[in-house]
LUMBARO-644008 format. One line per field, with one value per residue (C-alpha): x, y, z; residue in three letters. Coordinates in nm, 4 decimals, decimal comma. Layout:
<recs>
px: (X / ...)
py: (Y / ...)
pz: (Z / ...)
resn: (ALA / ...)
</recs>
This chain:
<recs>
px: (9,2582 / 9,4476 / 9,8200 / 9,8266 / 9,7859 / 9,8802 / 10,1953 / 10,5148 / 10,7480 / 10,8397 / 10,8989 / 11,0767 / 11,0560 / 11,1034 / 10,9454 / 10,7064 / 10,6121 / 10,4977 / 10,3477 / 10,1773 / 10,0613 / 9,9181 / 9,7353 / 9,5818 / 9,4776 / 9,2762 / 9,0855 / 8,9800 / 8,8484 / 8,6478 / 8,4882 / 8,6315 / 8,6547 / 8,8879 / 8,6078 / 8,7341 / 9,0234 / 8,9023 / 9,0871 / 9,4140 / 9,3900 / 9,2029 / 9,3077 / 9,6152 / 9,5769 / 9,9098 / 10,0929 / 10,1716 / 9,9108 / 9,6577 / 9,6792 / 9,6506 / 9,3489 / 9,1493 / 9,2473 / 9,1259 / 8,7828 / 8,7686 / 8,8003 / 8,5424 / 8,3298 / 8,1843 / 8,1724 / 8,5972 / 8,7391 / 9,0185 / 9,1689 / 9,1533 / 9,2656 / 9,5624 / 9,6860 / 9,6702 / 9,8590 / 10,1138 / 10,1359 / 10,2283 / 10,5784 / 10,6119 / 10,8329 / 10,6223 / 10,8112 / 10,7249 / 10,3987 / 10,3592 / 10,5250 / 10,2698 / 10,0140 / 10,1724 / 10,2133 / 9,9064 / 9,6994 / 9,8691 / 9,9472 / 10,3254 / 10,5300 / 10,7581 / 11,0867 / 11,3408 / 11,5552 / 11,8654 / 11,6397 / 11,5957 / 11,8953 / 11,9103)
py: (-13,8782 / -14,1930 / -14,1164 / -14,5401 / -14,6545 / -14,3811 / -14,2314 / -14,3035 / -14,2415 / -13,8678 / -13,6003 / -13,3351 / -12,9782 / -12,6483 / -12,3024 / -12,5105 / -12,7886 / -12,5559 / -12,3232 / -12,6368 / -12,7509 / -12,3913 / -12,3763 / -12,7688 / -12,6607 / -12,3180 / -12,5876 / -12,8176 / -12,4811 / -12,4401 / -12,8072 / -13,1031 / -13,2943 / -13,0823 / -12,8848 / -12,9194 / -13,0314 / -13,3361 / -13,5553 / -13,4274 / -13,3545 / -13,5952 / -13,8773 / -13,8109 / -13,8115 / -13,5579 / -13,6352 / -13,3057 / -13,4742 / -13,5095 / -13,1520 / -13,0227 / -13,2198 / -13,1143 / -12,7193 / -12,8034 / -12,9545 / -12,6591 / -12,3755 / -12,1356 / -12,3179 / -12,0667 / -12,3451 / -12,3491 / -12,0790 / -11,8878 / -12,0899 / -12,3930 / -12,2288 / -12,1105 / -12,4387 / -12,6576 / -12,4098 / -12,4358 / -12,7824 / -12,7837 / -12,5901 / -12,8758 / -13,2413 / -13,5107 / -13,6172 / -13,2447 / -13,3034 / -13,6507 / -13,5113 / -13,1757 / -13,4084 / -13,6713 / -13,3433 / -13,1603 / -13,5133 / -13,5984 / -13,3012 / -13,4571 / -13,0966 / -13,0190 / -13,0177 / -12,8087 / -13,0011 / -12,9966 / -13,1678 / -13,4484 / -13,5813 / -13,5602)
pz: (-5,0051 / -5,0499 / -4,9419 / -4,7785 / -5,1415 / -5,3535 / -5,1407 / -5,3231 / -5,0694 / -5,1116 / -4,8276 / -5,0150 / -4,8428 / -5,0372 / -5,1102 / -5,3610 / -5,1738 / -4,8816 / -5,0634 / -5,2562 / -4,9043 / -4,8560 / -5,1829 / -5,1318 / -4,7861 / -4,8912 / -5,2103 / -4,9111 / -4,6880 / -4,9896 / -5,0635 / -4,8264 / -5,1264 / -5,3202 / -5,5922 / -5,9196 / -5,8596 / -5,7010 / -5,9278 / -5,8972 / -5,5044 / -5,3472 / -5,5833 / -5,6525 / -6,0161 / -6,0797 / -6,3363 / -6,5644 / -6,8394 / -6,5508 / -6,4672 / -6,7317 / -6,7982 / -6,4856 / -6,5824 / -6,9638 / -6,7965 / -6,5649 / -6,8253 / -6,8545 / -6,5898 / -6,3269 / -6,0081 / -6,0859 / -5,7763 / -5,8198 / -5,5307 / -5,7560 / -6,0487 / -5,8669 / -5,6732 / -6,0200 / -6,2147 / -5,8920 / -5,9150 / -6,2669 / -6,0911 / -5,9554 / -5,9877 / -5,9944 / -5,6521 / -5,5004 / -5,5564 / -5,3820 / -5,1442 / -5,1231 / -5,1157 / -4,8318 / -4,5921 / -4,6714 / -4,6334 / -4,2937 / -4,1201 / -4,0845 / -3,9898 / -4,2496 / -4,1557 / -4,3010 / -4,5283 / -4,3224 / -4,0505 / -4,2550 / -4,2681 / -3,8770)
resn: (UNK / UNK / UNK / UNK / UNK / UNK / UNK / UNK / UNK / UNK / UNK / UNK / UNK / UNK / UNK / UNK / UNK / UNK / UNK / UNK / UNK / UNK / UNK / UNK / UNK / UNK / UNK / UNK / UNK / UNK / UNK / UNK / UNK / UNK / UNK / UNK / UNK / UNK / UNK / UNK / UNK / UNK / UNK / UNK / UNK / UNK / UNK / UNK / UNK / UNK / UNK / UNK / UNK / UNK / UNK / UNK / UNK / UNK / UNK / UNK / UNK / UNK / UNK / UNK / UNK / UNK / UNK / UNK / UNK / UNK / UNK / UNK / UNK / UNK / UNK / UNK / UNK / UNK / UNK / UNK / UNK / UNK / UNK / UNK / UNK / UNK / UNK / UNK / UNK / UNK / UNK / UNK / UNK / UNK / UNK / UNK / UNK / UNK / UNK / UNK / UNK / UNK / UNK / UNK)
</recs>
């Protein structure tokens, strides 16, 4: 991943961010270099048009997991801030603090 050059600053926490985290985490169980969603993942290519690229390349393809399938559409939930921020957390291991932490 590239979160030095490509992190924008981002640490929101919520429902979707975590459960963003979650879904990027089971992709990279599955291929360390994020499967077909590569693009979006591990090069932080996620901007809405992006997405919806990588799930337009990935339909009807049989090497696309369900996994995959699921964390893009997730994504798609998601502010373009969330999902820097999805991807800053899931890339560094940071802990996620609840949001009322942050401001501590």
């Amino acid at each position: 991943m590239c979160v030095a050059s490509c992190w924008r600053g981002n640490k929101i926490v919520n429902d979707k961010v975590i459960e963003a985290v979650r879904l990027i985490k089971e992709v990279y169980a599955e291929s360390c270099v994020g499967g077909n969603a590569h693009a979006v993942v591990d090069d932080w290519n996620y901007s809405t048009e992006d997405i919806w690229w990588q799930l337009g390349y990935n339909a009807g393809r049989e090497d696309t997991s369900e996994a995959v399938d699921k964390c893009l559409n997730h994504l798609l939930m998601l502010t373009e801030e969330e999902r820097d921020s999805a991807l800053y957390f899931e890339d560094t291991n940071e802990e996620m603090k609840e949001p009322d932490e942050q401001r501590n």
